[in-house]
N, C-alpha and C positions, 0 to 999 in steps of 0.2 A: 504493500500500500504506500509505503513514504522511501523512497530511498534512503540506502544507509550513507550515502555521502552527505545527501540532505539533513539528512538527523542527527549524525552523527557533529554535522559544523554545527546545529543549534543546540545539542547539547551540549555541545566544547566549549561554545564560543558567546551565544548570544542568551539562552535562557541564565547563565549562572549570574549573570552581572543584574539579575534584579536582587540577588542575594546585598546590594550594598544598599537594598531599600529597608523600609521597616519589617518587619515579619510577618504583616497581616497581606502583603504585597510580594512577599521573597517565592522562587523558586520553586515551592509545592504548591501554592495558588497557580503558576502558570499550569502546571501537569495537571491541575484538576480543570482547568478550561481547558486543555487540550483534550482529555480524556472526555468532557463534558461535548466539546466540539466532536466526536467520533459518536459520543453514542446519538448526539441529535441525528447525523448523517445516516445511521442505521435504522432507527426507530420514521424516520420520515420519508428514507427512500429516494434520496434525493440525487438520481443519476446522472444530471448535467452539472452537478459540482464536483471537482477536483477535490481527492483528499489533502494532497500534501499542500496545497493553496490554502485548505482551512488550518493546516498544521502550523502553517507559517505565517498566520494571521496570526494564533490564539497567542504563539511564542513572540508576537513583538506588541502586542494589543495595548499591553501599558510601560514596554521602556519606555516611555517619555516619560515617564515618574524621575527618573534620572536628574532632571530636570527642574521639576517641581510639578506640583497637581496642578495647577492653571491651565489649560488648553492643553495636556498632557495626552491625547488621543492626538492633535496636530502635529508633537515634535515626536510621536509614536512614527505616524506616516511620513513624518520626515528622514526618520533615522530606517525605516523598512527601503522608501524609495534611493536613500544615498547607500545603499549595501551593494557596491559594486559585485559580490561573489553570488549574490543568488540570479545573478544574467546565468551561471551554471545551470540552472533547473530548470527558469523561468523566461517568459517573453516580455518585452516590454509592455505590453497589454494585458498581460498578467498579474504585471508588478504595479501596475495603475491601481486593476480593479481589487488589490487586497492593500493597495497602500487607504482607498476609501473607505475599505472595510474597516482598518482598523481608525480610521478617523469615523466611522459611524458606530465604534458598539459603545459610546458612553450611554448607558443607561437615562441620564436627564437631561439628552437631547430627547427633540419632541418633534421632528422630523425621520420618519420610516428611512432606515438606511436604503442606498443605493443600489442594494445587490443583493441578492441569496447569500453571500459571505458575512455581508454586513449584518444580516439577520442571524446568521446561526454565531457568529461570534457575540452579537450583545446576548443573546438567550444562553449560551454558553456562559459567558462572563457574570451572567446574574447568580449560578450556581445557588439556587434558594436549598439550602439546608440548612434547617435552625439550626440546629450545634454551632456549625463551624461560621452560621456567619454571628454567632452570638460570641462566638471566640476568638473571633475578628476583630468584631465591635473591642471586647475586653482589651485585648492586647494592643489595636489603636487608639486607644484612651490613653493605656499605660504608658507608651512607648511616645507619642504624639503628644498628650495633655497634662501629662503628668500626674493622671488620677492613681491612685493607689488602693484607696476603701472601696468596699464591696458594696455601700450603699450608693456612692457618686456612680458607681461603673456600672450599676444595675438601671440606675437611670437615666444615664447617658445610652446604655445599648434600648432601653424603652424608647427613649424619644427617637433614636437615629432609625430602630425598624420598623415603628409605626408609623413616621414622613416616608421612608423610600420603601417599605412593603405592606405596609397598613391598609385596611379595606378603600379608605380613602384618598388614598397615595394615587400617585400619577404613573404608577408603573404600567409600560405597555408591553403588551406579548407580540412579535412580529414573525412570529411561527405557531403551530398547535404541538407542542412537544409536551407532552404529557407529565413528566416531572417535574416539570417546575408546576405546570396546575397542580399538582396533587399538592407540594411540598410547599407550595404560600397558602394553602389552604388550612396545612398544617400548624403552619406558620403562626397565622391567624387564630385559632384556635389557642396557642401559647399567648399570645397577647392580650386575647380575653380572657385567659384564668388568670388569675392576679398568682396564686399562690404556685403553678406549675411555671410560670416563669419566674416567679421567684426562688426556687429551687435547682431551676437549672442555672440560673448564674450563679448558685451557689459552688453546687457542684464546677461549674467552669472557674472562678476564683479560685477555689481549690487544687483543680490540675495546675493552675499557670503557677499558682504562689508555693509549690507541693515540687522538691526540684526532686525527688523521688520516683515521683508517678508520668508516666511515659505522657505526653501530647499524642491525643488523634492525629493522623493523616500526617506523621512525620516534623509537624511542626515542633520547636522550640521555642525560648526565649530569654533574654536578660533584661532584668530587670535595670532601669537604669538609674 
């Protein structure tokens, strides 16, 4: 499906260096939008899309963090379109239409992306699983805000998931990809018991503060 020359230079070369980002942004986030990116591809069917073209979307979607969060899907397509070495794989009409994909998956643009890419990497990049974006939220507070207690961090990830996946949030779906509907549904559902989201950030301040007990999906962290 992806060439080993191809993969092997965005494993070498271009996925590691979001590792100099903060954690909730580093290196196992891009593999779970890559991986998130394959399974949309499988579950929809979607035969006039190129795999390795959403490969090499999902793996540059946010280096412009590098940069700072400002316009960071811009200096993403900027740094995809100036990568002299992927003319190796790709066409310059290739490298167009996945340079605007990744200027189209930020989630609070309000404008349908430009392309079938642009649509499977924003639905991709939303990756709705409570846990991990509730462990997200935590550890960008921590790492970002300098919140520390579990009361400030329980209601900084309250207000940040109910503005961006809240019933009445602005989140658009520009695909039918069935896990993310089930998993804000889910979502949802945590938001409205007061007392089961309050135990799962419990539980989550526990893993991150706990330098004993293993992190989900590979992630770590240091406290700063």
């Amino acid at each position: 499906m992806i060439s080993a020359s191809l993969k092997n230079y965005m494993e070498s070369e271009i996925i590691p260096r979001y590792d100099q980002l903060d954690t909730s942004h580093a290196s196992p986030h891009v593999h779970q939008v890559i991986a998130n990116s394959f399974e949309i591809l499988a579950e929809l069917n979607l035969p006039d899309v190129d795999p390795q073209m959403c490969y090499v979307v999902a793996a540059y979607h946010d280096l412009g963090l590098l940069f700072g969060r400002e316009n960071h899907e811009t200096r993403s397509k900027e740094l995809l379109m100036a990568d002299q070495k992927l003319a190796q794989w790709f066409s310059l009409e290739q490298l167009t239409v996945m340079g605007e994909a990744v200027e189209d998956h930020r989630a609070s643009l309000s404008l349908a992306p430009r392309s079938l890419y642009g649509k499977v990497i924003s639905e991709a990049d939303r990756d709705i699983d409570f846990e991990r974006i509730l462990y997200r939220t935590f550890v960008y507070g921590i790492e970002k805000k300098g919140l520390q207690f579990l009361p400030e961090l329980t209601e900084e990830a309250a207000t940040y998931m109910t503005e961006k996946y809240g019933p009445n949030s602005n989140l658009k779906f520009w695909l039918s990809y069935s896990k993310n509907q089930q998993q804000l549904e889910r979502l949802h559902r945590f938001l409205a018991d007061e007392k089961s989201f309050a135990r799962a950030c419990h539980q989550t301040y526990a893993a991150i503060f706990n330098p004993g007990q293993e992190l989900a999906d590979g992630y770590s962290i240091t406290i700063r």
